[in-house]
C-alpha positions in Angstrom: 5.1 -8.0 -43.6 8.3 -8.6 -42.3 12.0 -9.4 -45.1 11.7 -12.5 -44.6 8.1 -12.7 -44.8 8.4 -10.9 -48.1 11.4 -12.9 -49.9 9.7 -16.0 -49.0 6.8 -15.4 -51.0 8.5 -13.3 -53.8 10.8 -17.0 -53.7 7.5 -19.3 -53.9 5.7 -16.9 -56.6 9.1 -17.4 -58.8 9.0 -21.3 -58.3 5.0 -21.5 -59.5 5.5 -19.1 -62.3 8.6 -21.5 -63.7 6.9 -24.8 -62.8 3.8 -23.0 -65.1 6.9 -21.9 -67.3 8.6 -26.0 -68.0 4.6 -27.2 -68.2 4.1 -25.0 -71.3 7.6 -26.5 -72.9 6.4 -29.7 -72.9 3.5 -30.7 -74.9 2.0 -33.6 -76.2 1.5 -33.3 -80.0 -1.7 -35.9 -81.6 0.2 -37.5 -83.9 -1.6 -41.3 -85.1 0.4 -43.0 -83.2 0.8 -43.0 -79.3 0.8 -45.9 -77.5 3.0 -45.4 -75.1 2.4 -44.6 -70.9 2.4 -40.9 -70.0 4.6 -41.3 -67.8 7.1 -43.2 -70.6 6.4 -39.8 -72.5 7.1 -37.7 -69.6 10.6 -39.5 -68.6 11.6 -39.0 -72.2 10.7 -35.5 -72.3 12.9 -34.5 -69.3 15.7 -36.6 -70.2 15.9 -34.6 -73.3 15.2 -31.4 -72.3 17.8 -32.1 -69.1 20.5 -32.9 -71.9 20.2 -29.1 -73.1 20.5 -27.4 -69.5 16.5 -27.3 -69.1 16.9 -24.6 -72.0 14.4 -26.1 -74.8 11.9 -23.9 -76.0 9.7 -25.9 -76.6 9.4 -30.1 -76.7 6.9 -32.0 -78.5 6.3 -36.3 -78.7 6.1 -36.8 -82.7 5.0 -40.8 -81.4 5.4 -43.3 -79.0 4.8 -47.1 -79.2 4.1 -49.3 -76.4 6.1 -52.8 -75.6 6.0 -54.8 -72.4 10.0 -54.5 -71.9 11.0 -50.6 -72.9 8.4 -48.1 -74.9 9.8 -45.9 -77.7 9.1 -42.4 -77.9 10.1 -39.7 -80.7 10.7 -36.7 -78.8 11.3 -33.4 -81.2 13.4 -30.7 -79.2 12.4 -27.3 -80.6 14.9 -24.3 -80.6 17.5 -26.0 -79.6 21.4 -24.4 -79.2 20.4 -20.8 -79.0 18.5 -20.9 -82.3 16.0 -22.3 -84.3 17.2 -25.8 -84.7 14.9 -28.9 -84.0 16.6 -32.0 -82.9 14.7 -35.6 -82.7 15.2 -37.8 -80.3 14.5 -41.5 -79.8 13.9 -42.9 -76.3 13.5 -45.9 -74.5 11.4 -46.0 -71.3 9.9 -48.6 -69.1 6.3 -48.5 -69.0 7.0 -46.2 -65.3 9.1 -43.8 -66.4 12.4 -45.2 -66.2 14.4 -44.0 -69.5 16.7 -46.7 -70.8 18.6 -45.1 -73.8 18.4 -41.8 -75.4 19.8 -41.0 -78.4 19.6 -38.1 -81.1 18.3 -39.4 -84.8 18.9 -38.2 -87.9 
């Protein structure tokens, strides 16, 4: 194998080891209620974790309830701001994953 040949696939193996990585971060609790579309859950889940840098340790959807205009999902950001801190979030998505609003509860 050539350099190039070489740091190409060290390059790709990085890329598929973090894309494993972010999958892991983002998981789908089973609270009672979930109504929404995955992919309303999904948009929510990067917005937040794109307002910390990508950095979250670990996100989780607490619930999600489904409306013909803009869903609402509860998105808890774990580890947050180099420590232990969970944050909440509340989200508003269209049904295809367009987010709306995003805003931190207390």
């Amino acid at each position: 194998m050539n350099n190039l040949t070489k740091i190409t696939a060290a390059a790709l193996a990085a890329l598929t080891l973090s894309a494993c990585v972010t999958e892991e971060k983002m998981s789908r609790s089973e609270p009672a209620l979930r109504d929404a579309t995955s992919a309303a859950e999904s948009a929510c889940m990067s917005s937040v974790n794109s307002n910390y840098g990508g950095n979250v340790r670990e996100l989780r959807v607490v619930s999600s309830e489904f409306s013909q205009a803009n869903s609402t999902v509860m998105v808890d950001a774990v580890g947050v701001r180099g420590g232990q801190a969970t944050e909440r979030w509340r989200c508003l998505s269209s049904n295809e994953g367009q987010v709306a609003e995003l805003r931190v509860v207390e």
